[in-house]
C-alpha positions as CSV (number, residue, x, y, z in Angstrom):
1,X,88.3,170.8,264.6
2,X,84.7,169.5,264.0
3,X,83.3,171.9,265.4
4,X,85.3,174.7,263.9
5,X,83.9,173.0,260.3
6,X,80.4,172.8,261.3
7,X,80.4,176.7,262.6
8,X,82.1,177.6,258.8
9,X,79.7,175.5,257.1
10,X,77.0,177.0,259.0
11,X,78.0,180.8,258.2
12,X,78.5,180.1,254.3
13,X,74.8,178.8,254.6
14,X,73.7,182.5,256.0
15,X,72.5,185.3,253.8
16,X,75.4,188.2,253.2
17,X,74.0,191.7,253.7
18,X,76.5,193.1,251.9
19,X,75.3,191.7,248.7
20,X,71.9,193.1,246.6
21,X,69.7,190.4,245.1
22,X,70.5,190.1,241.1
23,X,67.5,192.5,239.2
24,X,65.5,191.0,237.4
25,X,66.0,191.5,233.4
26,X,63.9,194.2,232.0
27,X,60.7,192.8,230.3
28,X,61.1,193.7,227.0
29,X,58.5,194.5,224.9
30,X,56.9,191.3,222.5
31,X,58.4,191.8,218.7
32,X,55.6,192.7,216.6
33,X,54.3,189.8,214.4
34,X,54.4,190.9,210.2
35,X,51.5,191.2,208.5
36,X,51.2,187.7,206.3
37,X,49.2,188.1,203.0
38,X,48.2,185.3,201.0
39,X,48.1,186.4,197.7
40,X,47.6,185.5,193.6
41,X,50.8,184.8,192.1
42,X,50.1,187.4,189.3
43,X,50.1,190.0,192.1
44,X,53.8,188.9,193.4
45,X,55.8,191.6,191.5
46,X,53.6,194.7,192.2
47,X,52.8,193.6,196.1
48,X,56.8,193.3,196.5
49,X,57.4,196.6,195.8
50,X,54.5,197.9,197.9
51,X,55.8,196.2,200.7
52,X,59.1,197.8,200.3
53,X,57.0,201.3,200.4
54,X,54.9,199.7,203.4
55,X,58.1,198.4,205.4
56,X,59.5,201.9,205.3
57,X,56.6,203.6,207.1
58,X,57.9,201.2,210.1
59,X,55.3,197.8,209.6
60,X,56.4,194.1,209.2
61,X,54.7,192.3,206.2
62,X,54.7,189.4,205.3
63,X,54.0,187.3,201.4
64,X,53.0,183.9,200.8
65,X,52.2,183.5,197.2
66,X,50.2,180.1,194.8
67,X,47.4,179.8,192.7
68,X,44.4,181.4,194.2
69,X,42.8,178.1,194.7
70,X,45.3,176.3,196.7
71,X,46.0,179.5,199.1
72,X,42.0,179.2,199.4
73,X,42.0,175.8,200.2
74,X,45.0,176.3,202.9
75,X,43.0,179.6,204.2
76,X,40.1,176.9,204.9
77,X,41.9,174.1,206.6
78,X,42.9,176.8,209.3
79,X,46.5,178.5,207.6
80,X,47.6,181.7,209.9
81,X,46.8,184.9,207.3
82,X,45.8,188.3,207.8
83,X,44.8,188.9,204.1
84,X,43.4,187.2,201.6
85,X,44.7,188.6,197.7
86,X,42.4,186.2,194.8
87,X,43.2,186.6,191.4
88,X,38.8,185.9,190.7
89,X,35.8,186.3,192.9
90,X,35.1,182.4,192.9
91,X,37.7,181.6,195.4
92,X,37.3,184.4,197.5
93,X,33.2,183.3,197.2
94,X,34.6,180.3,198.6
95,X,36.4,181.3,201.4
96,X,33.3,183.4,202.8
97,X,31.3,180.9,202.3
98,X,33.4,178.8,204.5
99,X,33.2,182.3,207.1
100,X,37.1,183.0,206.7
101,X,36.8,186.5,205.9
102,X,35.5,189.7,207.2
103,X,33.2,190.5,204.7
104,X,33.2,194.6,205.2
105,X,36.5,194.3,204.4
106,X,36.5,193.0,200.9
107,X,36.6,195.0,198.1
108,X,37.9,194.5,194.3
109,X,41.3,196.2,194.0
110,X,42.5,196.1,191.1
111,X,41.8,194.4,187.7
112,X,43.8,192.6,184.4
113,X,43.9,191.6,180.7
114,X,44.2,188.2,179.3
115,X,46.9,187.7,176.1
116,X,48.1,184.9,174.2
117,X,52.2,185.1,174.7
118,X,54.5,183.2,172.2
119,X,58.4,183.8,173.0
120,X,59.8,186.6,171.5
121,X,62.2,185.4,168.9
122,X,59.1,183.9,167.2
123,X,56.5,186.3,168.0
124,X,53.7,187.3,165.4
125,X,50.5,189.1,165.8
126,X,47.4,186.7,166.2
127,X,44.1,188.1,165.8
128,X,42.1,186.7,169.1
129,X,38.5,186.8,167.1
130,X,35.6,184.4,166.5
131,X,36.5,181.1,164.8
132,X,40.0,181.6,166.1
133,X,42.5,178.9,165.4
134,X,45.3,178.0,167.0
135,X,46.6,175.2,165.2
136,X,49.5,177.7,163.6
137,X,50.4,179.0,166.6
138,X,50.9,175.5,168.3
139,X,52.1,173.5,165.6
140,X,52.0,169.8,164.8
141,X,52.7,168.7,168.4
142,X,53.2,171.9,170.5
143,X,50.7,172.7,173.7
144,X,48.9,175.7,174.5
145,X,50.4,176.6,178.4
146,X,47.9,178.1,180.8
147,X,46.6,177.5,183.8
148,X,45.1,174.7,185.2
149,X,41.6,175.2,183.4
150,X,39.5,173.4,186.5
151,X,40.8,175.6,189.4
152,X,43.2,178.2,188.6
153,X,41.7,181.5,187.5
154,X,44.1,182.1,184.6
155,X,43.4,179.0,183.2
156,X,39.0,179.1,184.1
157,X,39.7,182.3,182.0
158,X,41.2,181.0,179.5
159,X,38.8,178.3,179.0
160,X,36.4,180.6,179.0
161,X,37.6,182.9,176.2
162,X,38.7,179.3,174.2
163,X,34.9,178.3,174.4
164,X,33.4,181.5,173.2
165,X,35.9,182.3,170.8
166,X,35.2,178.9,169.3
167,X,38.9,176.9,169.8
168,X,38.5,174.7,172.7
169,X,37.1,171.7,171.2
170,X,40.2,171.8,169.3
171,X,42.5,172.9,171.9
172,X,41.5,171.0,175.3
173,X,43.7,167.9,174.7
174,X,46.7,169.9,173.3
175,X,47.1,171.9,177.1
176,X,50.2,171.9,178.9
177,X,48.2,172.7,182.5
178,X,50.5,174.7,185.4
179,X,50.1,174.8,188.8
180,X,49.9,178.8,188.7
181,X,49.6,181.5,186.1
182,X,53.0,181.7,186.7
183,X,54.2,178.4,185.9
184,X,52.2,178.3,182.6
185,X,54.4,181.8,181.8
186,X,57.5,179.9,182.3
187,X,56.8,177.2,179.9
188,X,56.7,179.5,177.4
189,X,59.6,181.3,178.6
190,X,61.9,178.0,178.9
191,X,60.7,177.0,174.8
192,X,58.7,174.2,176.4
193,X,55.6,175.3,175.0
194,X,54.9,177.6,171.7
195,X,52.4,179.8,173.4
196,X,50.2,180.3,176.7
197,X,47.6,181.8,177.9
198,X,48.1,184.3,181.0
199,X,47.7,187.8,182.1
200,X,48.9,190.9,180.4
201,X,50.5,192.2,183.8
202,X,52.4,188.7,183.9
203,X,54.9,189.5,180.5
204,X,56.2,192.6,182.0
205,X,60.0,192.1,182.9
206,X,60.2,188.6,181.3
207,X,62.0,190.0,178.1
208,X,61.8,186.1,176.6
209,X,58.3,186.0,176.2
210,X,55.9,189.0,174.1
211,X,52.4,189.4,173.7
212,X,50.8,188.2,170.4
213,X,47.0,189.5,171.4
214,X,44.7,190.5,173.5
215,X,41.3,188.4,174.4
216,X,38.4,190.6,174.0
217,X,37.2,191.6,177.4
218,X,33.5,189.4,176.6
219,X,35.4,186.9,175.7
220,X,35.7,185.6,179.4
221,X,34.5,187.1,182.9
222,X,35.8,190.4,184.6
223,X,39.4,189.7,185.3
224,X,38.8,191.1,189.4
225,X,41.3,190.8,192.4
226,X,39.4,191.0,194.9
227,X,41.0,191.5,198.7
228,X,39.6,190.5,202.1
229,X,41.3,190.6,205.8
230,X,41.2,186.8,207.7
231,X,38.8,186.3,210.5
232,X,40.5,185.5,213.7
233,X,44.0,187.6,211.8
234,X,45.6,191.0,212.6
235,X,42.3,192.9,211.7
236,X,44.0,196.5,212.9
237,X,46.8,196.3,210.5
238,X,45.2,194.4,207.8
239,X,42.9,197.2,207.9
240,X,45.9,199.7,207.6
241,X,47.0,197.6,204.7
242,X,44.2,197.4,202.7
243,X,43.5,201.2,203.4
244,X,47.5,201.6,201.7
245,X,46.3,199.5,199.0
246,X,44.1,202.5,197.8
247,X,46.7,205.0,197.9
248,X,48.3,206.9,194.9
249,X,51.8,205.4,196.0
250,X,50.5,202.0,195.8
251,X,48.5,202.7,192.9
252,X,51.7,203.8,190.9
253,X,52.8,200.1,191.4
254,X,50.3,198.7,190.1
255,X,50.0,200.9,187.1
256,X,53.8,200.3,187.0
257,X,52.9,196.4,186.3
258,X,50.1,197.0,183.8
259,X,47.3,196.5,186.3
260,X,44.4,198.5,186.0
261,X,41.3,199.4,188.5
262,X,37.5,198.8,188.8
């Protein structure tokens, strides 16, 4: 009996011919990565809907949109992007400087208009002039909303426009400061502040909030976007992109959102 076991045991241990080894799984090929574009947040509505028109020629993008400065500062502490979207040529100066960006690559894409917005169930005209005065436009206590006037672009505009128009001495302690151009919009949107200071391209599709002037174009610095591809990114597609940018499709969006070009 034994040894009637040990022989079983024995032939179970013993490869079967009859049987092929499993295949192994096809290798399959690696899922391309998307594109990922740090960008302005007054560029989120028109880069969208270029990405839809980008995505259907078969690419992957990606959008990770803040103020200019804090994507810059992420960009130099080593953040994975391909592109590089600033809403002003400082923070894109800053980046190269730090050697971020490939500097063939950048060019100014498109450019903007900075307006004083008031909601529109009290919007008047303001004349945006010398000796302007905003103190009936704001009121007793209301704040002027813009962007933060040390690093976002909106707001170093803006303070630039207020000086040389002649209102910031009267103006700089009645600022509501926002993280983004977009977050100054919204207080004005929400009622929480009479009236801000943000680009024209920002009021489109925000049916609360109208435009109640224009700053003079000396008034503050060339309102420039400029675009650059990442070192150490996805320099073949970024290229692609960047190329697409320049395109009449593309360039339909952008008209689309009031954007204009260099």
């Amino acid at each position: 009996m034994r040894r009637t076991v040990l022989l079983c045991l024995a032939a179970l241990a013993l490869p079967v011919s009859g049987f092929a080894k499993p295949a192994k799984p096809p290798k399959l090929p690696p899922i391309p990565k998307p594109l990922t574009v740090f960008a302005a947040a007054s560029l989120t509505d028109a880069l969208n809907d270029i990405g839809v028109l980008w995505k259907a020629q078969g690419h992957q993008i990606v959008f990770s949109y803040a103020s200019s400065s804090t994507l810059a500062k992420q960009i130099d502490a080593g953040a994975p992007a391909d592109i590089f979207a600033s809403a002003d040529e400082k923070w894109m100066d800053d980046v190269a400087t730090g050697g971020h960006i490939l500097p063939e690559t950048r060019a100014d894409v498109v450019t903007n208009s900075l307006v004083l917005v008031e909601p529109t169930a009290h919007l008047k005209s303001v004349k945006l002039g010398a000796g302007l005065n905003l103190a009936p436009v704001l009121g007793a206590s209301g704040r002027l909303a813009v962007g933060d006037t040390d690093r976002v672009p909106a707001g170093i505009y803006a303070r630039q426009a207020l000086q040389n128009l002649g209102a910031w001495d009267a103006v700089k302690d009645h600022l509501a400061p926002a993280e983004s151009v977009r977050a100054a919009l919204r207080l004005v949107e929400i009622g929480e502040a009479p009236a801000g200071i943000v680009y024209a391209t920002d009021v489109k599709g925000v049916p609360a909030v109208g435009i109640a002037g224009i700053f003079p174009p000396a008034s503050h610095d060339p309102i420039t976007y400029p675009f650059a591809a990442v070192k150490g990114g996805h320099v073949q597609d970024a290229d692609a992109f960047l190329a697409f940018l320049h395109t009449e499709p593309a360039k339909d969006v952008f008209r689309h959102y009031g954007f204009t070009f260099p």
